[in-house]
VMD Tcl script that builds the backbone (N, CA, C; Angstrom):
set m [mol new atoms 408]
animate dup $m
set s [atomselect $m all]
$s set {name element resname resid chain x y z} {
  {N N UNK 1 A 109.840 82.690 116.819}
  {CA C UNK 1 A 108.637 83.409 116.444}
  {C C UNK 1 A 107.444 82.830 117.194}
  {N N UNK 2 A 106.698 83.911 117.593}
  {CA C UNK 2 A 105.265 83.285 118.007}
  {C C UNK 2 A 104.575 82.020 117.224}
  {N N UNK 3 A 104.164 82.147 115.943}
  {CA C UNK 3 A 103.380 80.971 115.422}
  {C C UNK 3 A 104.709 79.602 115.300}
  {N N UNK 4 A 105.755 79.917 115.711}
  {CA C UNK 4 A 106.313 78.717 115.921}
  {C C UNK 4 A 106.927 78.203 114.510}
  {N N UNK 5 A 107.027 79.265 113.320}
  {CA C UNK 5 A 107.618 78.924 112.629}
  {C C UNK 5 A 109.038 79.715 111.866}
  {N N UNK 6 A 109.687 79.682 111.116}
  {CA C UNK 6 A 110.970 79.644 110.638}
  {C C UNK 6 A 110.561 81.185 109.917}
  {N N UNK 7 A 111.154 82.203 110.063}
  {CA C UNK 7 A 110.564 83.708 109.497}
  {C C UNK 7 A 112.116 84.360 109.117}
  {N N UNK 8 A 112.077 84.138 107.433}
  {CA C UNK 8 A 113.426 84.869 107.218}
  {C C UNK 8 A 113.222 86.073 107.218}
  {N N UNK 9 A 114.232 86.992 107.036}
  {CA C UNK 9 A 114.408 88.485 107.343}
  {C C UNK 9 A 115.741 88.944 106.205}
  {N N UNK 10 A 114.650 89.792 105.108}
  {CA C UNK 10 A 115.490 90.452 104.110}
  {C C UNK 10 A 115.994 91.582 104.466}
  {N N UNK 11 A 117.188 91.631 104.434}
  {CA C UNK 11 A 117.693 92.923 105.214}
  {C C UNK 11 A 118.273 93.842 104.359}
  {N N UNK 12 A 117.910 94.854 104.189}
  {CA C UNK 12 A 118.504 96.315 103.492}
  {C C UNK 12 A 119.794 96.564 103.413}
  {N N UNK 13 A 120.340 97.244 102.288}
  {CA C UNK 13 A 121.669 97.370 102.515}
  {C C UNK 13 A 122.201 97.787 103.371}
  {N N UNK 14 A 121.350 98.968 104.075}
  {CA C UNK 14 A 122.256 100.126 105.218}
  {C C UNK 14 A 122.381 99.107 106.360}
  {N N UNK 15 A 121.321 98.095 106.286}
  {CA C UNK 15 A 121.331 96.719 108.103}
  {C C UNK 15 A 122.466 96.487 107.385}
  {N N UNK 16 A 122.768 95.702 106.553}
  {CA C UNK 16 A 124.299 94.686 106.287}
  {C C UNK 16 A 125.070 95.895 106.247}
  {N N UNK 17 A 125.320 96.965 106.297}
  {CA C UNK 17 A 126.555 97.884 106.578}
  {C C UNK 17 A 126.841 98.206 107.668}
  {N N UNK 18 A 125.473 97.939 108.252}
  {CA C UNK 18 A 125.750 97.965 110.314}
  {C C UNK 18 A 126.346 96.705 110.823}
  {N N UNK 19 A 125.546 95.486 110.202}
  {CA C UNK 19 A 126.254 94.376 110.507}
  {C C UNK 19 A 127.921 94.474 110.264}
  {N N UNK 20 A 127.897 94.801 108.964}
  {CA C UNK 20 A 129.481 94.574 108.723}
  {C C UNK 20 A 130.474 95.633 110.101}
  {N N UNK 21 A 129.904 96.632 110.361}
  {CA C UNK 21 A 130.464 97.196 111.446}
  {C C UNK 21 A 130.766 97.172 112.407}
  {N N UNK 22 A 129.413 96.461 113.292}
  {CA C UNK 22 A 129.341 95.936 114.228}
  {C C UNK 22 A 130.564 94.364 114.368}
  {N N UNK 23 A 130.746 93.695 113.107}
  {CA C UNK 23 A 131.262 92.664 113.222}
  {C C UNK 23 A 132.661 93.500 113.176}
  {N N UNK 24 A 133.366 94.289 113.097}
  {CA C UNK 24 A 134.676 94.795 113.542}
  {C C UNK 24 A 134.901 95.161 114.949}
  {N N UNK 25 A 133.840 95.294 115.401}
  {CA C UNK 25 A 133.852 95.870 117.090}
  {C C UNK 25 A 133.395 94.774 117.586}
  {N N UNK 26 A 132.722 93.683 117.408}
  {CA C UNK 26 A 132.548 92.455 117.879}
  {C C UNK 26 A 133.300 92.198 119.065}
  {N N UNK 27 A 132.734 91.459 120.260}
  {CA C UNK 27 A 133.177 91.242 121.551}
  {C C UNK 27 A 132.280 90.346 121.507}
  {N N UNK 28 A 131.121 89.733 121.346}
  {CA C UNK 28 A 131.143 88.524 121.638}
  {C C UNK 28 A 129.622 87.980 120.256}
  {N N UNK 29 A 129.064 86.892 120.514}
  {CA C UNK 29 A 128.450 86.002 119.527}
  {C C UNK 29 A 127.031 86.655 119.267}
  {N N UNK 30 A 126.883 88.124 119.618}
  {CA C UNK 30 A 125.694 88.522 119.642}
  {C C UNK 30 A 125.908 90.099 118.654}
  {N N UNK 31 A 125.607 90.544 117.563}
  {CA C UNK 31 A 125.664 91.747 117.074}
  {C C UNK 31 A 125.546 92.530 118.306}
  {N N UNK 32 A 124.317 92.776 119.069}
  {CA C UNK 32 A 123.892 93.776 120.046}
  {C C UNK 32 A 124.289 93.359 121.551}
  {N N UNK 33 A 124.943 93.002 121.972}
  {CA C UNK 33 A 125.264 92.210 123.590}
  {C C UNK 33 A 124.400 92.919 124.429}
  {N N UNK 34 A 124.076 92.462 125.253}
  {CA C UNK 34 A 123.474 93.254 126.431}
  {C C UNK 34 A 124.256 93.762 127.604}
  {N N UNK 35 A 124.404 94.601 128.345}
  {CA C UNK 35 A 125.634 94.795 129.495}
  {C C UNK 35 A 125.770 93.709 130.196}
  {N N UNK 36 A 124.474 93.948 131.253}
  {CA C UNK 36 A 124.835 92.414 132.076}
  {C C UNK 36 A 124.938 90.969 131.905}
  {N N UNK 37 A 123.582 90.524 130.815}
  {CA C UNK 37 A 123.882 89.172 129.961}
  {C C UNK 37 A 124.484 89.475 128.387}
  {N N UNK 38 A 124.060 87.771 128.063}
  {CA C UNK 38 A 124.711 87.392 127.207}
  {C C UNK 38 A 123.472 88.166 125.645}
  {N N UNK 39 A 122.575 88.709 125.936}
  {CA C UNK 39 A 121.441 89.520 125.146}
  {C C UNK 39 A 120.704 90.095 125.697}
  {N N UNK 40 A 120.363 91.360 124.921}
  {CA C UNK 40 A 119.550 92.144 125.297}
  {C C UNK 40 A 118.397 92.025 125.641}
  {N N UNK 41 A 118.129 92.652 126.801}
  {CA C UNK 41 A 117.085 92.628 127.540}
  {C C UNK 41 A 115.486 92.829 126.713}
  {N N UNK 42 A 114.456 92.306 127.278}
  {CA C UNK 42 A 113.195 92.653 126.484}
  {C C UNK 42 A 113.000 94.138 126.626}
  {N N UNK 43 A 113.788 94.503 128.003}
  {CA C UNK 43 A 113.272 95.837 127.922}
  {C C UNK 43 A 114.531 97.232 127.839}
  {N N UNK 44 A 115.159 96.385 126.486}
  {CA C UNK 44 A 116.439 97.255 125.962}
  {C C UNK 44 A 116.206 98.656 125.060}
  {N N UNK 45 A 115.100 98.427 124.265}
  {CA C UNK 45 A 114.201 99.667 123.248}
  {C C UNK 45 A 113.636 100.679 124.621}
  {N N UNK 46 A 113.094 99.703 125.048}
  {CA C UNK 46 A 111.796 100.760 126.426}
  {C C UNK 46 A 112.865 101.434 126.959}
  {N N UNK 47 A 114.000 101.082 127.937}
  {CA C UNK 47 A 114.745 101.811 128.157}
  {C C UNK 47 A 115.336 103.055 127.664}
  {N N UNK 48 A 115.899 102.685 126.439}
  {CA C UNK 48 A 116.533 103.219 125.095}
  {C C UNK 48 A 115.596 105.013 125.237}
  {N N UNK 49 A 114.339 104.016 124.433}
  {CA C UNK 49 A 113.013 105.618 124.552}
  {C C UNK 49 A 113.151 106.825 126.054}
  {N N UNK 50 A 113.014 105.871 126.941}
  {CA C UNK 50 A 112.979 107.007 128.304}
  {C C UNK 50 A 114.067 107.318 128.405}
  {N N UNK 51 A 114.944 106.923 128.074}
  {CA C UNK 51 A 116.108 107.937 128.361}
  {C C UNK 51 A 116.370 108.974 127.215}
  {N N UNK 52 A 115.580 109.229 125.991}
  {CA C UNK 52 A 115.692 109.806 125.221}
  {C C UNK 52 A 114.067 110.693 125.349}
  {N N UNK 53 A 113.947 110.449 126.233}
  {CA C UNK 53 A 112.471 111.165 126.828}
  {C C UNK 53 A 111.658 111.090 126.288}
  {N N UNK 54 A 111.040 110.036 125.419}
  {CA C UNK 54 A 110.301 109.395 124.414}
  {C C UNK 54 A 109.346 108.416 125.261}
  {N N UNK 55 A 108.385 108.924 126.082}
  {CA C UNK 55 A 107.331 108.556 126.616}
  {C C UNK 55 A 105.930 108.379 125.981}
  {N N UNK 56 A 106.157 109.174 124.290}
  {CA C UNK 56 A 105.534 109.080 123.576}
  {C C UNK 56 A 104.901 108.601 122.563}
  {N N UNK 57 A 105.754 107.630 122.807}
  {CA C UNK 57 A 106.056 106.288 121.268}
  {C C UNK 57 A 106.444 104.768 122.384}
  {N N UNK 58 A 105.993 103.704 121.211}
  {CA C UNK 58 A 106.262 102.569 122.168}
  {C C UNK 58 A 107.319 101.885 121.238}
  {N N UNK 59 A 107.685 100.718 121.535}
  {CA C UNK 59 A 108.494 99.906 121.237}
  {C C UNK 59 A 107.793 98.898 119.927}
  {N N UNK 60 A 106.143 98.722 120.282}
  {CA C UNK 60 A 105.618 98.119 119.323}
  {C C UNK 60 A 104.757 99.213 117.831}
  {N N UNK 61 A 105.314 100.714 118.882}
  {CA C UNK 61 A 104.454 101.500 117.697}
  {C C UNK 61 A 105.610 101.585 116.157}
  {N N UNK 62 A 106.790 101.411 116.263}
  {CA C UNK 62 A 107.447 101.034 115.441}
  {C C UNK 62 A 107.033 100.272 114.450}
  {N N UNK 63 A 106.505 99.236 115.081}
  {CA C UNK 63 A 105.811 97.690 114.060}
  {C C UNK 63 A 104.224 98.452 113.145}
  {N N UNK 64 A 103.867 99.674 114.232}
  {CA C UNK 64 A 102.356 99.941 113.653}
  {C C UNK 64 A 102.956 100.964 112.566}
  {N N UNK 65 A 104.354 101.910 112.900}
  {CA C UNK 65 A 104.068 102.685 112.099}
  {C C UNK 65 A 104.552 102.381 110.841}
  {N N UNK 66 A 105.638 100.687 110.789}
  {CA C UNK 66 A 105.727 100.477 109.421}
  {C C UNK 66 A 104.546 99.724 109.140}
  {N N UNK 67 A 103.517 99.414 109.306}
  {CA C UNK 67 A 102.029 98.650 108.579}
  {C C UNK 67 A 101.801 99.770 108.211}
  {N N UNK 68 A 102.012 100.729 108.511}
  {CA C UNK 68 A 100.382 102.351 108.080}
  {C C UNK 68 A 101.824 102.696 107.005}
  {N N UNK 69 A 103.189 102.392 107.432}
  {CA C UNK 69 A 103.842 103.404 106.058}
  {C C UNK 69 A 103.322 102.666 104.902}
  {N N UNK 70 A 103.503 100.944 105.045}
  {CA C UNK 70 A 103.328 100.547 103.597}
  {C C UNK 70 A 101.898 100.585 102.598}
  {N N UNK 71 A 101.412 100.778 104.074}
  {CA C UNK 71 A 99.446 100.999 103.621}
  {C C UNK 71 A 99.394 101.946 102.711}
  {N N UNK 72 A 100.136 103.531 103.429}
  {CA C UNK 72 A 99.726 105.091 103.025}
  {C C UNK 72 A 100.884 104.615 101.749}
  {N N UNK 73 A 102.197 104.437 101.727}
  {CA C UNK 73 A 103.201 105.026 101.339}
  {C C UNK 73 A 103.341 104.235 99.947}
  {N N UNK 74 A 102.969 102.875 99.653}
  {CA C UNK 74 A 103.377 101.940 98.767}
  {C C UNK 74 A 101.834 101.022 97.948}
  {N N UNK 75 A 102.652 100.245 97.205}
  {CA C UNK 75 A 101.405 100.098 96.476}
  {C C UNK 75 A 101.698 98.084 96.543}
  {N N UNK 76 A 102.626 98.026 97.647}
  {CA C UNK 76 A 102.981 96.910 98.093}
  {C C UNK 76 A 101.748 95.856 98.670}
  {N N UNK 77 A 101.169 94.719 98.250}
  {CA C UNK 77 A 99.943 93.796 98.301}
  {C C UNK 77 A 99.998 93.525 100.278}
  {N N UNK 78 A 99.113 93.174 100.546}
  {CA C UNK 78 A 98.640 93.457 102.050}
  {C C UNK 78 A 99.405 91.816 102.544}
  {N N UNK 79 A 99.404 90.665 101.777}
  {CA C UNK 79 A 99.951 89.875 102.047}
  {C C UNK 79 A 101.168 89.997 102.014}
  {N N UNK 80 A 101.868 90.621 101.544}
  {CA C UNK 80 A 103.547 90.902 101.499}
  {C C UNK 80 A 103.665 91.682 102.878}
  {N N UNK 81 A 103.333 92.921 102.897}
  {CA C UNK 81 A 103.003 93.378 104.599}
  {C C UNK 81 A 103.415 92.932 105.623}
  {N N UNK 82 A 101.665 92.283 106.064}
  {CA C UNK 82 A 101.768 91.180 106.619}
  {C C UNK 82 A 102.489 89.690 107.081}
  {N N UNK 83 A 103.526 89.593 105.810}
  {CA C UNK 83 A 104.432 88.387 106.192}
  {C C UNK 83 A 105.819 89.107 106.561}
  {N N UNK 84 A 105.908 90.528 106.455}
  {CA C UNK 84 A 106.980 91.343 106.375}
  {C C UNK 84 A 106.996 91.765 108.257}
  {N N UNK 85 A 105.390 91.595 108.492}
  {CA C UNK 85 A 105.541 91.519 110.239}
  {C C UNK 85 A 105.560 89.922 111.166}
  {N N UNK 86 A 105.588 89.329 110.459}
  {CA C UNK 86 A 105.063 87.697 110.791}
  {C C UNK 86 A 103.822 87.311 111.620}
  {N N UNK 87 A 102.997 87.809 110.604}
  {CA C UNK 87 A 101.722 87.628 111.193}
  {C C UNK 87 A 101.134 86.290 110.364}
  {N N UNK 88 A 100.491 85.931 110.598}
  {CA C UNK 88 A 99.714 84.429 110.006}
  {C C UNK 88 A 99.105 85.217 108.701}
  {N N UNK 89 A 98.377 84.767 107.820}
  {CA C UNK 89 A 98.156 85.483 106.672}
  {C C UNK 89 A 96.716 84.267 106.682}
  {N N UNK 90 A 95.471 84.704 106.227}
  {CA C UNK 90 A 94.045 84.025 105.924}
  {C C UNK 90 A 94.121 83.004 106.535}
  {N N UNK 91 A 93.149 82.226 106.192}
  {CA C UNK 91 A 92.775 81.424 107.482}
  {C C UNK 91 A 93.582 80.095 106.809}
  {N N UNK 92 A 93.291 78.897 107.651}
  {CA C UNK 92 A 94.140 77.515 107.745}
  {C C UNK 92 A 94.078 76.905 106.454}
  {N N UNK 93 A 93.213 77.309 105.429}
  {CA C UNK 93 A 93.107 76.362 104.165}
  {C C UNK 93 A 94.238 77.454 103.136}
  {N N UNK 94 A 94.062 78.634 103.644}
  {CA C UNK 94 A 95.058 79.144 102.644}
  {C C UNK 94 A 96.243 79.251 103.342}
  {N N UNK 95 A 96.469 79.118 104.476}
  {CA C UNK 95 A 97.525 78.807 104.816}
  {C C UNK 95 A 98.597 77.533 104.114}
  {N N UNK 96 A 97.957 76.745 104.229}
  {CA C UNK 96 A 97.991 75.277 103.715}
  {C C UNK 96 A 98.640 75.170 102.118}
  {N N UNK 97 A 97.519 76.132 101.245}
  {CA C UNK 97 A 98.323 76.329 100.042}
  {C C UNK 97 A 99.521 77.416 100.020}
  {N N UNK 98 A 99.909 78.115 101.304}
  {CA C UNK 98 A 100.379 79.346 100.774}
  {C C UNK 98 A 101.888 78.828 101.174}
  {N N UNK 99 A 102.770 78.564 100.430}
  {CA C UNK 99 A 104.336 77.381 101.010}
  {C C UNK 99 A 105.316 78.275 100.949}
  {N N UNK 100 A 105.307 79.411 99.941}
  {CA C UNK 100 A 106.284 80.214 100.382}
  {C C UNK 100 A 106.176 81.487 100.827}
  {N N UNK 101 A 107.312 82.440 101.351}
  {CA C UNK 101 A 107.530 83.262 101.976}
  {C C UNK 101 A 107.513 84.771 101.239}
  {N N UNK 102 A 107.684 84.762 100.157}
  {CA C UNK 102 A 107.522 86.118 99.869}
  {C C UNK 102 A 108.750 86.686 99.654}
  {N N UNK 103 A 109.872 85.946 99.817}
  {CA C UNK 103 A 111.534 86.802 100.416}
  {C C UNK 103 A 111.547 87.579 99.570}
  {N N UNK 104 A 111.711 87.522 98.051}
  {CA C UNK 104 A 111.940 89.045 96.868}
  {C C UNK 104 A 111.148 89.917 97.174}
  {N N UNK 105 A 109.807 89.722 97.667}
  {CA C UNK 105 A 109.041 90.688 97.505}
  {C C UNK 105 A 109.416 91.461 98.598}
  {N N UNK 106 A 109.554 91.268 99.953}
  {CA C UNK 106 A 109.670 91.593 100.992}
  {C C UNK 106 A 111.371 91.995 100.884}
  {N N UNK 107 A 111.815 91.740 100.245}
  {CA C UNK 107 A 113.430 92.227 99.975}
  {C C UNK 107 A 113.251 93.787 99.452}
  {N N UNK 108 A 112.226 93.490 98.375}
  {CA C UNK 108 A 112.232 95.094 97.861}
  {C C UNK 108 A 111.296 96.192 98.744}
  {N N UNK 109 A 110.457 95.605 99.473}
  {CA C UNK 109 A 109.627 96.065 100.677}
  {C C UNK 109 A 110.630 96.796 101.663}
  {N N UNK 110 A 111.620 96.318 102.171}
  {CA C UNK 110 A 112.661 96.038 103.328}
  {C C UNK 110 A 113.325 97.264 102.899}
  {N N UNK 111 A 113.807 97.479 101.746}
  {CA C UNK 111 A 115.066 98.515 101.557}
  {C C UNK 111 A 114.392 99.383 101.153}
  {N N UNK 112 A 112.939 99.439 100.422}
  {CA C UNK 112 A 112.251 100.946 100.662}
  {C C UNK 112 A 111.856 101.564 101.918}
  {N N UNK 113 A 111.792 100.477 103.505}
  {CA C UNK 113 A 111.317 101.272 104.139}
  {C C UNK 113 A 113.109 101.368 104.792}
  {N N UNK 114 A 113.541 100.787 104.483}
  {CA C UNK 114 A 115.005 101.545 104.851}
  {C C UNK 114 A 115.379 103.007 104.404}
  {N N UNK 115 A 115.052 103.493 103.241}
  {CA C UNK 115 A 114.936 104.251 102.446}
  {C C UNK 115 A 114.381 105.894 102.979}
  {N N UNK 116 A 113.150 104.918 103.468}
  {CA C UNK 116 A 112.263 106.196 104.042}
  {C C UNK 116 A 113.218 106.245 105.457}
  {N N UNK 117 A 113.100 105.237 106.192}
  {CA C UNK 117 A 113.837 106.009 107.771}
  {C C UNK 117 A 115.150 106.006 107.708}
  {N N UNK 118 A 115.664 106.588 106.701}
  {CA C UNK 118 A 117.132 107.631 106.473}
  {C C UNK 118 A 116.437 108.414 105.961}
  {N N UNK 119 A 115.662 108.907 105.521}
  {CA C UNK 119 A 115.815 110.734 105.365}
  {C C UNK 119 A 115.479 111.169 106.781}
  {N N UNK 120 A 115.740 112.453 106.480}
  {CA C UNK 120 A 115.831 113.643 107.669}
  {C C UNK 120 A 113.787 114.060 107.516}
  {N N UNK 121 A 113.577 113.595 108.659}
  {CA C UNK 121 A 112.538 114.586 108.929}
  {C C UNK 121 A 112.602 115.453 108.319}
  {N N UNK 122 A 111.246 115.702 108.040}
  {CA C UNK 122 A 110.661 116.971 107.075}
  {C C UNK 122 A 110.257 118.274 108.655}
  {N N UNK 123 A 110.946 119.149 107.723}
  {CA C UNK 123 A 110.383 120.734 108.520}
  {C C UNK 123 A 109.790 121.353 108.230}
  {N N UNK 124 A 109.292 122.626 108.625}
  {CA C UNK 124 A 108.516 123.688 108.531}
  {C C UNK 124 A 107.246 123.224 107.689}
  {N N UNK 125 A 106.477 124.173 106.498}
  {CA C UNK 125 A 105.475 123.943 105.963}
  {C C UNK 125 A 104.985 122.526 105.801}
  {N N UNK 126 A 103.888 121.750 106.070}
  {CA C UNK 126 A 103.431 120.586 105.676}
  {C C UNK 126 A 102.071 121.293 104.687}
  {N N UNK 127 A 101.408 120.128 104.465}
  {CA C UNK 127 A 100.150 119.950 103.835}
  {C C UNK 127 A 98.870 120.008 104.858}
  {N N UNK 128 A 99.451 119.775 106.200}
  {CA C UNK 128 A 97.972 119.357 107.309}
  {C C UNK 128 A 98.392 120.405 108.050}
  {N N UNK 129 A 97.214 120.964 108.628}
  {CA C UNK 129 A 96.711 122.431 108.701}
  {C C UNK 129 A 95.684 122.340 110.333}
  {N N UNK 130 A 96.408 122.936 111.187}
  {CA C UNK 130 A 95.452 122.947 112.767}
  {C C UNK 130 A 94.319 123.153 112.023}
  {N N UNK 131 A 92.662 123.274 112.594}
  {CA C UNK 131 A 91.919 123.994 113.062}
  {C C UNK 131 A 91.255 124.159 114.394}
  {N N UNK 132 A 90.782 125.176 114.664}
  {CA C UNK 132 A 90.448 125.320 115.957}
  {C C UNK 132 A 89.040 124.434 115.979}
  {N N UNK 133 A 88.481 123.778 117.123}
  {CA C UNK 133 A 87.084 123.673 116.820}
  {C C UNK 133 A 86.395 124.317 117.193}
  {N N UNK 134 A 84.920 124.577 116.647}
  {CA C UNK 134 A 83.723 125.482 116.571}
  {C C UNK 134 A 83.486 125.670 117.790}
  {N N UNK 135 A 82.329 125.822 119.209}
  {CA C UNK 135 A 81.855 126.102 119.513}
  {C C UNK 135 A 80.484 125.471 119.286}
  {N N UNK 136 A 79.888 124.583 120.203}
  {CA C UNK 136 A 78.187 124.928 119.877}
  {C C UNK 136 A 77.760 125.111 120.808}
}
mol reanalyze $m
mol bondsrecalc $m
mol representation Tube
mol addrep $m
């Protein structure tokens, strides 16, 4: 991790059902191998997108669009969030008091937004509505 420290990762049921899958097809010490090395490349997602003609989305808008789901979508505290992206949380004195991680909270965080990206896109009618603009 960037700040150089130890960042567990609560993982949703549907991740441990991929894991468990992936560990039957297993070929070597890495869930995801990379073709030519021994891991995937930094630029394994970027790839991924352009070949799916997704010039439109980035690799880090992923990270933005789960901050804005839990913002809009949940009633989940901004510090849970935040440690759910491994970002530093207030400044160095509350750092100092702040010793643990959050894991339950961010456990139940984790498998709701698992939750949301398994459903199927929504179609036809929404709630948000073009308008043209005026003219002055």
């Amino acid at each position: 991790m960037k700040a150089g420290q130890e960042h567990r990762v609560p993982l949703s049921d549907h991740a441990l059902e991929i894991l468990k899958r992936m560990k039957k097809v297993q070929n070597s010490d890495y869930v995801f191998p990379g073709d030519r090395r021994a891991t995937l490349s930094n630029m394994a997602f970027l790839m991924l997108l352009r070949r799916m003609n997704r010039d439109d989305i980035t690799a880090h808008g992923f990270r933005s669009t789960f901050r804005d789901w839990v913002e809009e979508q949940t009633d989940t505290p901004r510090a849970v969030a935040e440690m759910a992206l491994a970002h530093t949380i207030g400044s160095a004195v509350e750092a100092a008091y702040r010793r643990g991680d959050l894991l339950e909270k961010r456990s139940v965080l984790m498998s709701k937004w698992a939750n949301f990206c398994s459903k199927p896109a929504r179609t036809g009618e929404t709630n948000v509505k073009q308008f043209k603009s005026a003219s002055v």
